[in-house]
N, C-alpha and C positions, 0 to 999 in steps of 0.2 A: 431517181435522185432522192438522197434523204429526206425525212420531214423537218422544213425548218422548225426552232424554235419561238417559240411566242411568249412572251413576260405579258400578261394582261393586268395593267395598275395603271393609278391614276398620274397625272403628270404633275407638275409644278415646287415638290420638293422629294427626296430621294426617298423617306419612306422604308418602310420593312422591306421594298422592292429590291432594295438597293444591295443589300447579301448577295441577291440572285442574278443582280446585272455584272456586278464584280464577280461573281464563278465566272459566269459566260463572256467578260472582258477578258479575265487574267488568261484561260483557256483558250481565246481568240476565235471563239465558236462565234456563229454567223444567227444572227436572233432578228426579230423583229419584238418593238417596243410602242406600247400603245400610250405609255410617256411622252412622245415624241409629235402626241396629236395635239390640236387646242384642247385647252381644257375638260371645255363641254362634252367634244369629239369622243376624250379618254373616258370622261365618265358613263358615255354612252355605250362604248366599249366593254366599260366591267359592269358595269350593270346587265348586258345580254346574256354576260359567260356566269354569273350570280346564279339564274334564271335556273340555269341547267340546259344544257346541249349536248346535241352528238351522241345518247345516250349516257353522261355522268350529271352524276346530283346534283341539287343546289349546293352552291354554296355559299356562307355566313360572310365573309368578308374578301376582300384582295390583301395580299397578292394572286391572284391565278397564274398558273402554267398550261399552254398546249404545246403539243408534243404529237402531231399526228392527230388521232382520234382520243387521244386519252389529254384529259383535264383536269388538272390538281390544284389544290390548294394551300395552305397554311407554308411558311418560310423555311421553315426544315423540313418538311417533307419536300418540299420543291427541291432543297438543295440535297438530300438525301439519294432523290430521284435523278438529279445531275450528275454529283458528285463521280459515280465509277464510271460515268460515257465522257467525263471531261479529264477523269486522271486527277480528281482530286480530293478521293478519299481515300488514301494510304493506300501502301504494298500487298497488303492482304483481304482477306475475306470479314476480318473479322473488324478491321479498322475503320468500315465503315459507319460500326456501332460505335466506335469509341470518339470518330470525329460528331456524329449527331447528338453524342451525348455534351460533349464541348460547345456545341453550336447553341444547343439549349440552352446549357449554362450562361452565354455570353449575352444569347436574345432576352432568359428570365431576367437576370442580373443588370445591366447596364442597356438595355433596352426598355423591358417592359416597365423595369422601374424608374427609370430616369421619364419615361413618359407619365409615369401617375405622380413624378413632383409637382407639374404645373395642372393637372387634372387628377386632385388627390382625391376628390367625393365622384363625380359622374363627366364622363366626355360630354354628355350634351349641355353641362353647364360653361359660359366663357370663364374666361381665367378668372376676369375680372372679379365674377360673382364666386370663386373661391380662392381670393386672392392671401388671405388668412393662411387660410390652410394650405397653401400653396406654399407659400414660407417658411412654414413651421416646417410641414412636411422635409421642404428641401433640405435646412439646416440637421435637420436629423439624421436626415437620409447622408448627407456630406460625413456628419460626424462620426454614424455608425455603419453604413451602410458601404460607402464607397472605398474605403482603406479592408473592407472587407474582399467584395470582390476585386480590387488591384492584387490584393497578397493571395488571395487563390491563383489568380493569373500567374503571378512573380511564384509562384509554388511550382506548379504544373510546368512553367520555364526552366526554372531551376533542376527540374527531375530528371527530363527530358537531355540536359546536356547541350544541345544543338538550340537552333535559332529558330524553330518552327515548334509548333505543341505536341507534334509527333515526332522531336529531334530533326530529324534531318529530311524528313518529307512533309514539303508543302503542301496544305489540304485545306477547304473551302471555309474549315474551323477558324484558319488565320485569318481568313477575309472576314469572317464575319466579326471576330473578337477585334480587329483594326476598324472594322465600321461603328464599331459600339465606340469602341475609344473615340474615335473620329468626331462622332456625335455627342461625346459625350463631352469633348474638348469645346465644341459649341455653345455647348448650354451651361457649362460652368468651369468658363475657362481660367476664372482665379481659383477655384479649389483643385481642378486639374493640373493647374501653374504648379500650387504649393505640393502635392503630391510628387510630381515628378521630378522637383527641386530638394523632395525630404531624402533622394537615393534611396528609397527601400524598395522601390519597383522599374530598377533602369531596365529590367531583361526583358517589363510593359511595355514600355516606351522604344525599348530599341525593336521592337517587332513591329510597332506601329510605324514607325521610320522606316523598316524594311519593309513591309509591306506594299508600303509608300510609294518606295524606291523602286519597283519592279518595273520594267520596260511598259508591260502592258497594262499596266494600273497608273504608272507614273504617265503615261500617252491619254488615259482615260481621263483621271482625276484633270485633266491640261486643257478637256476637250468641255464643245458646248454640251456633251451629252452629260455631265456629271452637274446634277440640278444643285441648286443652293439651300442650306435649309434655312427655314424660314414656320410657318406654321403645321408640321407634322410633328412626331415623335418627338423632336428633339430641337427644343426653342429656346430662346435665350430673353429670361426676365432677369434684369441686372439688382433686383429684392431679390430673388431667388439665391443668385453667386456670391456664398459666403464664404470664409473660410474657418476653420475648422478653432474651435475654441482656445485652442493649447498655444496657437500663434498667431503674433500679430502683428499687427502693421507696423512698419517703421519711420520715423519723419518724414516730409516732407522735405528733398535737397534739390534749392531749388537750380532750375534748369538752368540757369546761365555758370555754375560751377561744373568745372570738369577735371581731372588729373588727380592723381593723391601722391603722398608722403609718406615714408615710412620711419621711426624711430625704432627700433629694437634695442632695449637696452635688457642687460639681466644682472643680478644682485647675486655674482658667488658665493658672498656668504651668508647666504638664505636657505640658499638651497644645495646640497651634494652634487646633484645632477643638474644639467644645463638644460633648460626648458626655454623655449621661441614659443612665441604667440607672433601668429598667420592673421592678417586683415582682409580680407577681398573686398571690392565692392564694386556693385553694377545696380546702376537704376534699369528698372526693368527686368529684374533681375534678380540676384540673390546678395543675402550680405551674410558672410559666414565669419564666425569667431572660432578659430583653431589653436587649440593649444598641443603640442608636442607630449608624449607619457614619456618616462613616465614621472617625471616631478608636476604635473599637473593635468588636469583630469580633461577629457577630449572632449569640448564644447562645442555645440553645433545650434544654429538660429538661422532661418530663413526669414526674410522680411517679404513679400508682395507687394509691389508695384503696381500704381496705374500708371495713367498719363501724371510727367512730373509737376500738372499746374492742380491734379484734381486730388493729392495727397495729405491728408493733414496727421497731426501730430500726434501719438500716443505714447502709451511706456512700451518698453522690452525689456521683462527681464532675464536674466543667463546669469545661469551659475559659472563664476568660475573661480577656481583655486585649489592648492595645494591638496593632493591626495593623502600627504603625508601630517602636512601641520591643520589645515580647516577641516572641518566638519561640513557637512550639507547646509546644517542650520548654521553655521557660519559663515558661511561663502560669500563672497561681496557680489554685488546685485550693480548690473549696468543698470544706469537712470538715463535715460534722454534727457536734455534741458535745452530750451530754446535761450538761452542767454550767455551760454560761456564762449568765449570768444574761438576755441579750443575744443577739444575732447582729449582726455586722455585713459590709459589702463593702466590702474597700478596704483603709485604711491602721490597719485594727484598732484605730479609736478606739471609745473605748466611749462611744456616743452616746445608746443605750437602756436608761433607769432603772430602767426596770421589771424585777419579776422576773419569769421564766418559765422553765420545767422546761426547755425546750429551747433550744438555741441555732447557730446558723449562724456560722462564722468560715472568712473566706477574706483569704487570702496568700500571697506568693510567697518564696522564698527569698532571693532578689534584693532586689528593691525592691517595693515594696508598690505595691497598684493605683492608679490616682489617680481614680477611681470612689468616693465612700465613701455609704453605704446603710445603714438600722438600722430594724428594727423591733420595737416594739412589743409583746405580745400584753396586754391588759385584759381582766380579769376580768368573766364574760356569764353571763347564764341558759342562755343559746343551745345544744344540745346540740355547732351544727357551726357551721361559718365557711362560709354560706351564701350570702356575699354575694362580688362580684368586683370589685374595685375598680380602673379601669382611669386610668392618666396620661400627660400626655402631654406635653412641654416645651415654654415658651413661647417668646419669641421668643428668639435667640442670645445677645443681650447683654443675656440676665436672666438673674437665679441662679434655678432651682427652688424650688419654694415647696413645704413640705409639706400634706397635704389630709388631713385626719379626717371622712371621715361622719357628721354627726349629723344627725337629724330637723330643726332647725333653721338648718345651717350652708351654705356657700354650694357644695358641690360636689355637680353635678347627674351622677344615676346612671342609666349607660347600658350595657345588656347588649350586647356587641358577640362572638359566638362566630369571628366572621373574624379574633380578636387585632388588631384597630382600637381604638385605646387612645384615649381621647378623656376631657379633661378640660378643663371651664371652669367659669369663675369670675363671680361676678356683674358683675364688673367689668371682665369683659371685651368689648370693642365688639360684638360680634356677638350676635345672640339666641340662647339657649342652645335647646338641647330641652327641658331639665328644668329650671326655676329657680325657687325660692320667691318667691311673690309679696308674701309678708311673712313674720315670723318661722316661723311655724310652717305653711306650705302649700306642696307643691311643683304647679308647674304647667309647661305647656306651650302652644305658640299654639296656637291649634284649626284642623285641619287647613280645605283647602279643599271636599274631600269633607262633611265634620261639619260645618262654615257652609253648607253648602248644606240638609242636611237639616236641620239648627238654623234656619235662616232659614225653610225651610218648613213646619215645624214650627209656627216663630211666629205663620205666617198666620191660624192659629185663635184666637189669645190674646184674641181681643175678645171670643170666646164662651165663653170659662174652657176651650176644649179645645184638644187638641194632635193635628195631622195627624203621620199616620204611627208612634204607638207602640207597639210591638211588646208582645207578652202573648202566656203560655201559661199552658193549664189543665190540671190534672191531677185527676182523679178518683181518689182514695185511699181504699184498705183498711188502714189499722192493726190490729197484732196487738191479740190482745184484751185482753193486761197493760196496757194505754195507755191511761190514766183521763181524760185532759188531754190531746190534741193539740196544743192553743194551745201549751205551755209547750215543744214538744218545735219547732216551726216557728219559735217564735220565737227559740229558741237556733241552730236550724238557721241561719235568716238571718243570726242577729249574726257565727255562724261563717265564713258566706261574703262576708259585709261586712267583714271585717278582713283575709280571705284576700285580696281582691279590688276594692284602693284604690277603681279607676276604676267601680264603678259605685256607690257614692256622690259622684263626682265633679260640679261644680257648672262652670258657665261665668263667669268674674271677667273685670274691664276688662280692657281693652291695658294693657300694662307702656309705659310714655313712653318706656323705651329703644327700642320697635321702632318702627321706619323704616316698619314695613308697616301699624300701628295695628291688628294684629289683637286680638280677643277671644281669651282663655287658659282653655283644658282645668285646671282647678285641682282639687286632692284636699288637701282640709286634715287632721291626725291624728285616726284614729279619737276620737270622742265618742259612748259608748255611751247615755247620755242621750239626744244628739239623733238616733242614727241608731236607736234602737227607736221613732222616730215614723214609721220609714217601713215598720215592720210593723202591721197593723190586724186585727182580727179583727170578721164581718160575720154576727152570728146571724140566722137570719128570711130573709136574701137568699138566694134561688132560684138565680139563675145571673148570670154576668158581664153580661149586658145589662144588666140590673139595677142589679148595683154600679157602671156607669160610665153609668147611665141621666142624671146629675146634673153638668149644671156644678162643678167645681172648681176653684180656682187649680189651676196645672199646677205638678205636683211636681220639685223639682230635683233627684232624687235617683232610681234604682230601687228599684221598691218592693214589698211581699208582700203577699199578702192571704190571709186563710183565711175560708171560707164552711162553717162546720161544719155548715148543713142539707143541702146534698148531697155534703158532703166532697169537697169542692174545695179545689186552691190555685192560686192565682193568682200569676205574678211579670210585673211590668211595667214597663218600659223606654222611653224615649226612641229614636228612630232615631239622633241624632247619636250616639248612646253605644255603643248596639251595632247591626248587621245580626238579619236573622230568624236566621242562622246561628249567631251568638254565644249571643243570646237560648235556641235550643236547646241549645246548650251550656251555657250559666248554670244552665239548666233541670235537666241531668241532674247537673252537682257539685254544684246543693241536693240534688238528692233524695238522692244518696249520701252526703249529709253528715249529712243526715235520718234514711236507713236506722241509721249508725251511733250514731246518739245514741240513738236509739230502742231499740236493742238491748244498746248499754255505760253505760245510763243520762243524766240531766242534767247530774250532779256526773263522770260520769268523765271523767277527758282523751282526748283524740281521737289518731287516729296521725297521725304529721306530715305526711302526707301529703294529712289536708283539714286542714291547718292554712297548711303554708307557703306560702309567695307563689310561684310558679313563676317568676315571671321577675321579675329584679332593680328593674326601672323600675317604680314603682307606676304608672306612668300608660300605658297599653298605645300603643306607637308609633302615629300617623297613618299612611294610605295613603303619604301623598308623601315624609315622614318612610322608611317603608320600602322605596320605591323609589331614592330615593337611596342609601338605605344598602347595600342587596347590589345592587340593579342595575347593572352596570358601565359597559353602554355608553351613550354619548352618548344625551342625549335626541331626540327625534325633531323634523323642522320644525314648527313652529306651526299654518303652511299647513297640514299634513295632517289638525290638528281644523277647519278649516273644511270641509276638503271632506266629513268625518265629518257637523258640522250640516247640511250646505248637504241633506245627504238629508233631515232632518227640516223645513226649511221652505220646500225647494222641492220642487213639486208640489201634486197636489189635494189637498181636503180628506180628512177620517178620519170616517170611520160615528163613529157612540155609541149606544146603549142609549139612550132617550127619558128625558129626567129629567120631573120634575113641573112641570106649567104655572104660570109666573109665577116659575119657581125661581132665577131668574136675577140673580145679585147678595143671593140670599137668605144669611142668615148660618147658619154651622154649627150641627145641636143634635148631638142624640145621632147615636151610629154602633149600628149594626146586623149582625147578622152571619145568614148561613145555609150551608147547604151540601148537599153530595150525599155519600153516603158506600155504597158498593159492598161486599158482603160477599167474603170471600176466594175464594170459589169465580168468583165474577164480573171483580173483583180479576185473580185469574192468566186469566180466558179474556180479559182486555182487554191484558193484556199478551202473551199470544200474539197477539193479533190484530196487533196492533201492528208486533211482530216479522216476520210475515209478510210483511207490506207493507213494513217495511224504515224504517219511520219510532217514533221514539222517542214512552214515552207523552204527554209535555209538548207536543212538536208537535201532536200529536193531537188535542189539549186545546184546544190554542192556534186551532188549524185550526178545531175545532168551535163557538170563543166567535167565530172571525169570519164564520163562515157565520150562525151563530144572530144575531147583531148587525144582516147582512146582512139579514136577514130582516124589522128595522121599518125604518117608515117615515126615509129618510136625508135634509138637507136637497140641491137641486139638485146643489151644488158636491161634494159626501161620496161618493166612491168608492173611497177608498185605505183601509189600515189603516197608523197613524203611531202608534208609540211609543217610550218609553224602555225598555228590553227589558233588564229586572237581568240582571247579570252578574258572577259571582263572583269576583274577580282572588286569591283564596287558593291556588286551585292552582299558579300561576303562582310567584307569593310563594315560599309553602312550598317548593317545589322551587329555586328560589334561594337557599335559606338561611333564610327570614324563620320561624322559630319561632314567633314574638311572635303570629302569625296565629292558634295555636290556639286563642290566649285564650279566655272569655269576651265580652270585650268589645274595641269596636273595629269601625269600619264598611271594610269591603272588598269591599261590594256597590256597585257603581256601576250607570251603564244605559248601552246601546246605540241608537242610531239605527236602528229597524227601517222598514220602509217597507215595504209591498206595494200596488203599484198594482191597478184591476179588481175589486175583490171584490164593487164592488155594482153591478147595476142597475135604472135606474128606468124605473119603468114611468109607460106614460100616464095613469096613473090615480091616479098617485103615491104608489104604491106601491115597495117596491125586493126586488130578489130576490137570493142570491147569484152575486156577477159570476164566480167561479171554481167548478173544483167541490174536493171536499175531498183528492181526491190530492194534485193540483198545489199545495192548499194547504200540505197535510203535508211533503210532499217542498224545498217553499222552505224552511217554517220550518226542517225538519232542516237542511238546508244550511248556514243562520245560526246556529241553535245550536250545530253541533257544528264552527262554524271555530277555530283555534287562535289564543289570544287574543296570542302570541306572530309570529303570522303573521298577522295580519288581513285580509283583504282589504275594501275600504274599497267598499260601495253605490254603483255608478254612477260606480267609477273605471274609464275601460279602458285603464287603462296596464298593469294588472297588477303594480302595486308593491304589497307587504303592508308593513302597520307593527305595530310591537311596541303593545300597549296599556297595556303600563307603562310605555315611553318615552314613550307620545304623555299620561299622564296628568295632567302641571303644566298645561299647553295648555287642554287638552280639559273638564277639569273644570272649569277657571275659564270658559270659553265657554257650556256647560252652565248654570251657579252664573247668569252674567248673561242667560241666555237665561229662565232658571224666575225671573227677577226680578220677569223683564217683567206678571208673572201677579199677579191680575186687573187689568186698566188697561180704558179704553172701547177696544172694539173689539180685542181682546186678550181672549178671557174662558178662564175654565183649558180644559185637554183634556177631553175626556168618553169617548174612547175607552176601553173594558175594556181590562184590563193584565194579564196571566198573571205571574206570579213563583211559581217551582217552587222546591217546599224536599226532594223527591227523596224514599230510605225515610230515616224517621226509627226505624226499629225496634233500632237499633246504636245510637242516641244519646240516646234514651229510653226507655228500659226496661220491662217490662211489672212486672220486681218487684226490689226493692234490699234487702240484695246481691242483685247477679246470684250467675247460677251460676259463673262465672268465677272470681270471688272466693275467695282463699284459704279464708277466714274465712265464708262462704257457710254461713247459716244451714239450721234447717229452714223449710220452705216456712209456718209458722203464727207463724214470729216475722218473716217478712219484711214490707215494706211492698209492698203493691201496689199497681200502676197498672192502673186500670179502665178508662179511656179517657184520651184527648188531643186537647189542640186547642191551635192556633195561629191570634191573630188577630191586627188591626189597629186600628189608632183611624185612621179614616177621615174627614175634615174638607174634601175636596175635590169636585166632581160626578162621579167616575170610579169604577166599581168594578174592586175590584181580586179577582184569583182567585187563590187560593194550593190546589195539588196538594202531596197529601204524601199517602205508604203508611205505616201503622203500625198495627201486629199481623194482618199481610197484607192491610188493608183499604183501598183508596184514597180518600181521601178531598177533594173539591173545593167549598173554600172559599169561599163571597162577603162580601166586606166593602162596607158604602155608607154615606153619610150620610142622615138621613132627612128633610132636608131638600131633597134634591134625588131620591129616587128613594124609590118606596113597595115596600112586601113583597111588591104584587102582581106590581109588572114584574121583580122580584126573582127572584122563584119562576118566573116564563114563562120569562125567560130562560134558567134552570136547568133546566128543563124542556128547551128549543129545543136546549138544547147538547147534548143527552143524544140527544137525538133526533140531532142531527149525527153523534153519537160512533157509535155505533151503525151508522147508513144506510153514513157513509164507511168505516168497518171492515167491512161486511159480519157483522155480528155477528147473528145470528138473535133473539136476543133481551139488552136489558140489565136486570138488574135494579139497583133501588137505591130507598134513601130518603134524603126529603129531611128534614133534621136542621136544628134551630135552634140547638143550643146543645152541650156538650160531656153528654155520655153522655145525650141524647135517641136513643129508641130504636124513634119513631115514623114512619109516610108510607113503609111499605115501596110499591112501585111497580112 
């Protein structure tokens, strides 16, 4: 057996360590961590390995590395020495030099020197006693130091083309340049605020996002193992967080005003050209002054926010004015004044009635601007001005029209962080994104992606059920103050149904203005009435089979359930609404919204944090919706989704798993579920095996349900394995810019034409055996799964052209959409082949107890709620089963969903069976253990 690996560092905040536990997280290699001991224990630890052992020298400091008999030291040679056994220092020989030189770069620059801000003369002095120079130091270091290394970053991004520093291969250099950032957002998170607000380092920032965002880092950064910082490298003295000279603060607005007003007015005869001035504003946030070119020059001001009670008043000034008629030394200068009842821009009319403690007035000595602008503030509950309101001017020879947001009115709200101002009106020819469908609903067309899973979805409606909806269960311990769980879930829900429009969202006709007659994503105002019918409580009922044992009309809405006999909860969703991915994210802000009520009671108010809306659009952007919007380059040929299908229906037929005789054309009942579930110690030896062989666990998975498939009887034609292979376009996204991805809700799982020719042969006795063996199996699918979806390379093209899969998406998915139309027709009957969709560890995004320990406010362990087990299933309504892998609280767990119409529990369980037995033979694994599980926290059929 390999030698594990050993991090030998201190515990209690993440430390230079932290580079090296991130390679070995993201890689999902199997380590021990001396982090993880008390204190003392740790220090005890790296102190031994200092000493020098095993024959290697002392050494001067931690981190230390073992590895066998061999012991390293210093952060880049550790990860040096990682980097090509983990697959993460580039495609070549030579890129290992080029990622260690980046790594350096990232640790001298925004590592070693953000640590000598707060210890500018000697670490063995406290801050305290150079607290001076601690200050100075910082402000310097902010002014000149840190706009320096961001634009090398934004440099090195820029070059590269792609969303990684080697373009399109992820390498340990990214973790470490996200861990500086990370850190570095810590310790001076106003200068970092203002930085990433100025736009001149988004390619920074969106890699830090990405980075983020990775299944195995996003499960890390989630988990108790990612320490807080606090007294290491990277600390947060609030003398220290200045911002940078050239900008400053903006007044004080205070927290009980919310909403704005806009006037647009412009002076034709002033100017040739028709020039708009843009207002945004957000406390917390940024306030930007835009002016149109080219009759006036494009002005740009970010103001820094704290909290709205702890802000006080200064000047800002900005130039703004005529390119053609002002001078620079002419230009009129915004003044703050705390006394006009108003603000306005321009010719200092007073256009805004209203009072407000603050006010904006700008003029020139000269001649006054011919731009003129007023707003507003109205009196809100609201504590902040949360909302962004972006505009945009119509055509030339119209006057701008002003736009108020209300829940009823015609201006459709769209989060754009690119400063892409974008505003329309009901009445404008083009179809909006966001536009009320009658007085009180705002909607959107439903994407191409959501009609596709909505369409098939519908295919079950004649039997009251719905293919494809997604559901998780949670097995729960409440503290023992908790008399009434019901009262405490169903507040929970209503919490996350108001926070989170789109999954009460319902599907309403085509709007007759669109050209395209699509169907519309609609969200009408919360009704607490009718949206606590889509909470139920189910005494008596055992488990989820049970509760969906029964025909229902299919619900329009996501919906809860609580089963108080085995303390379960249930949340369940539609696929057009969200992916399995959202669905576990939906999952984990109930439960934390849960934990908090549970603990600051029913009556108290919540921190706004599970209250407010995260993102401005109540209705979370579509795929293509998101791709247009940060995607920049041109879309891809059409041609290239053909050649993408022409893999899935050219060629032989696809194996399947026997359904039940006469099953053909039978209509859906109930769906069914089972699984296999590995305990942790089996768990990690399946995931070393795996490693060794050099193939990920999913392939593995995959490799073994088509060998096991392989194994019954196939018809003549059936030697290939043919599916639609999920594939998660969020990384992609998110690394673009798209935010909107993290939501809850929103589908950005699409599929891939997978193909593998040979997998079975037939025997003369009609029998069939597997046609490959499990290497060559593992080693393809690795290949497919782990191409870059940005680079694709296209099955059975030998041109060697890759295409982007977010350009080729408008294409591709509508070919897709009318290819899954075709199903069922004579002679057309659906696929039957087993389908693998990997949901990764879910142990970062499900919790075992809320609060986590993370949490400021992190209870004791007897008031928390706990999670006793988990499961994720499906509503299954087609003849295909589907397999879902997930780890969670180290234990891996492989899921079967089917309908019982078309397969019984006995081919169910062979097959579970057969695959285990694959897994095993082609890992060379001496022994697997495992049981086989029907339902969430069965704890029977060990094996």
């Amino acid at each position: 057996m390999a030698a594990t690996y050993e991090l030998i560092y201190y515990g209690g905040v993440p430390g230079r360590g932290e580079n090296i536990r991130l390679a070995l997280e993201e890689a999902g290699a199997s380590y021990t961590d001396t982090a993880t001991l008390p204190f003392e224990k740790s220090r005890e630890a790296v102190g031994a390995v200092l000493e020098g052992i095993q024959g290697n020298p002392p050494y001067f400091a931690p981190p230390t590395f073992r590895h066998g008999d061999l012991i390293i030291s210093q952060t880049s040679n550790i990860l040096m020495y990682l980097g090509p056994k983990l697959g993460l220092a580039g495609s070549d020989e030579n890129d290992k030099y080029r990622v260690n030189a980046l790594a350096l770069t990232a640790l001298d620059g925004l590592c070693n020197e953000v640590h000598d801000c707060h210890h500018p003369i000697v670490v063995e002095l406290y801050w305290e006693d150079q607290k001076e120079e601690s200050h100075r130091r910082s402000k310097e270091w902010i002014k000149h130091r840190l706009p320096k290394h961001l634009g090398y970053w934004e440099k090195v991004l820029k070059s590269t083309e792609g969303p990684w520093l080697l373009g399109d291969k992820f390498t340990y250099a990214d973790l470490v340049v996200f861990q500086c950032l990370d850190g570095t957002l810590f310790a001076f998170p106003k200068a970092m605020k203002q930085a990433k607000e100025s736009g001149k380092y988004d390619r920074v920032f969106q890699l830090w996002e990405a980075v983020k965002a990775r299944p195995n880092i996003a499960a890390y950064l989630s988990s108790d193992r990612r320490q807080k910082y606090d007294w290491g490298i990277y600390r947060y003295y609030p003398e220290n967080d200045v911002v940078a000279d050239s900008v400053q603060q903006l007044a004080q607005l205070p927290p009980i005003f919310s909403g704005l007003h806009l006037d647009l007015n412009r002076r034709a005869e002033d100017h040739e050209t028709v020039a708009f001035a843009y207002f945004c504003t957000r406390v917390c946030g940024v306030v930007t002054f835009l002016v149109k070119k080219p009759a006036m020059i494009v002005a740009q001001r970010y103001a820094n926010f704290d909290d709205a009670d702890k802000i006080n008043f200064s000047t800002v000034n900005q130039n703004f004015g005529s390119t053609d008629r002002v001078s620079p030394q002419e230009s009129p200068k915004l003044r703050l004044k705390d006394s006009d009842p108003s603000f306005t821009v321009g010719n200092n009319r007073q256009l805004a009635q209203n009072s407000s403690p603050c006010g904006l007035t700008m003029a020139t000595e000269k001649e006054p601007a011919t731009e003129t602008m007023s707003s507003r503030l109205r009196w809100h509950s609201s504590s902040l001005l949360n909302r962004i309101f972006h505009f945009q001017n119509g055509p030339q020879d119209t006057k701008a029209v002003s736009r108020e947001w209300q829940p009823t009115g015609s201006l459709h709200r769209v989060v754009n962080e690119r400063k892409t101002f974008s505003h329309v009106s009901v009445s404008d020819k083009n179809t909006s994104l966001l536009q009320p469908t009658d007085s009180t609903a705002i909607s959107r067309p439903i994407g191409t992606l959501e009609w596709f899973f909505k369409r098939l979805g519908d295919k079950a409606t004649a039997a009251n059920r719905e293919h494809a909806a997604f559901f998780t269960v949670l097995q729960v311990r409440f503290p023992t103050q908790v008399a009434n769980a019901e009262d405490y879930i169903s507040k929970a829900w209503e919490v996350v149904g108001r926070r989170f429009p789109a999954i009460r969202a319902e599907i309403s006709p085509p709007d007759q203005a669109d050209p395209h007659n699509r169907a519309r994503f609609a969200v009408r105002p919360f009704d607490i009435h009718s949206f606590r019918n889509t909470f139920s409580t189910h005494p008596g009922c055992p488990n989820v089979d049970e509760l969906f044992a029964n025909s229902s009309p299919i619900r329009s809405t996501a919906t809860c359930y609580w089963l108080p006999s085995p303390g379960q909860i249930v949340l369940r969703t539609a696929h057009w609404r969200a992916d399995g991915f959202g669905q576990i994210l939906l999952t984990d802000v109930f439960m934390s919204t849960l934990a908090s009520i549970v603990q600051k009671g029913l009556e108290a108010p919540l921190d706004d944090s599970l209250t407010r809306q995260p993102m401005d659009a109540p209705i979370t952007p579509g795929l293509e919706d998101l791709i247009r919007k940060y995607v920049k380059d041109p879309p891809a040929d059409p041609a290239d989704a053909d050649i993408l299908m022409d893999t899935l229906v050219n060629g032989r037929h696809s194996i399947a798993i026997p359904t039940r005789p006469g099953s053909e054309g039978a209509v859906a009942t109930k769906s069914s579920r089972a699984g296999i579930r590995m305990n942790a110690e089996s768990t990690a030896e399946l995931t070393r095996a795996c490693r060794e062989q050099g193939v990920s666990v999913t392939s593995a998975l995959n490799a073994a349900i088509i060998r096991a498939t392989a194994r019954y009887p196939q018809a003549p034609e059936a030697d290939a394995y043919v599916i639609f292979a999920p594939v998660d376009l969020r990384g992609p996204l998110i690394a673009a810019g798209a935010q909107e991805c993290t939501q809850p809700t929103g589908t950005y799982v699409s599929g891939l034409p997978l193909r593998i020719e040979g997998v079975a042969k037939h025997l003369e006795n009609g029998e069939s055996v597997p046609g490959k063996s499990f290497d060559t199996l593992a080693e393809e699918l690795s290949a497919f799964y782990s191409q870059d979806l940005l680079n694709y390379r296209r099955p059975g093209d030998t041109s060697g052209k890759t295409v982007s899969l977010l350009q080729l998406a408008d294409p591709y998915l509508e070919k897709m959409t009318d290819f899954f139309a075709t199903f069922p027709a004579p002679g057309c009957p659906y696929p039957k082949t087993p389908v693998i969709s990997s949901l990764g560890k879910m142990d970062g995004l499900v919790k075992r107890e809320y609060p986590s320990g993370e949490d400021e406010d992190a209870s004791s362990s007897s008031s928390k709620l706990h999670v006793t087990d988990f499961w994720v299933g499906i509503e299954n309504s087609t003849p295909m089963i589907t397999f879902h892998p997930w780890s969670w609280a180290d234990e891996l767990t492989l899921s079967a969903a089917w309908n019982e119409s078309f397969y019984s529990k006995e081919i169910v369980f062979d097959a579970l069976e057969k695959i285990m037995e694959e897994l095993g033979e082609g890992l060379k694994m001496d022994e697997v253990s495992y049981r086989v599980v029907t339902s969430c926290h069965d704890t029977s059929g060990q094996v």
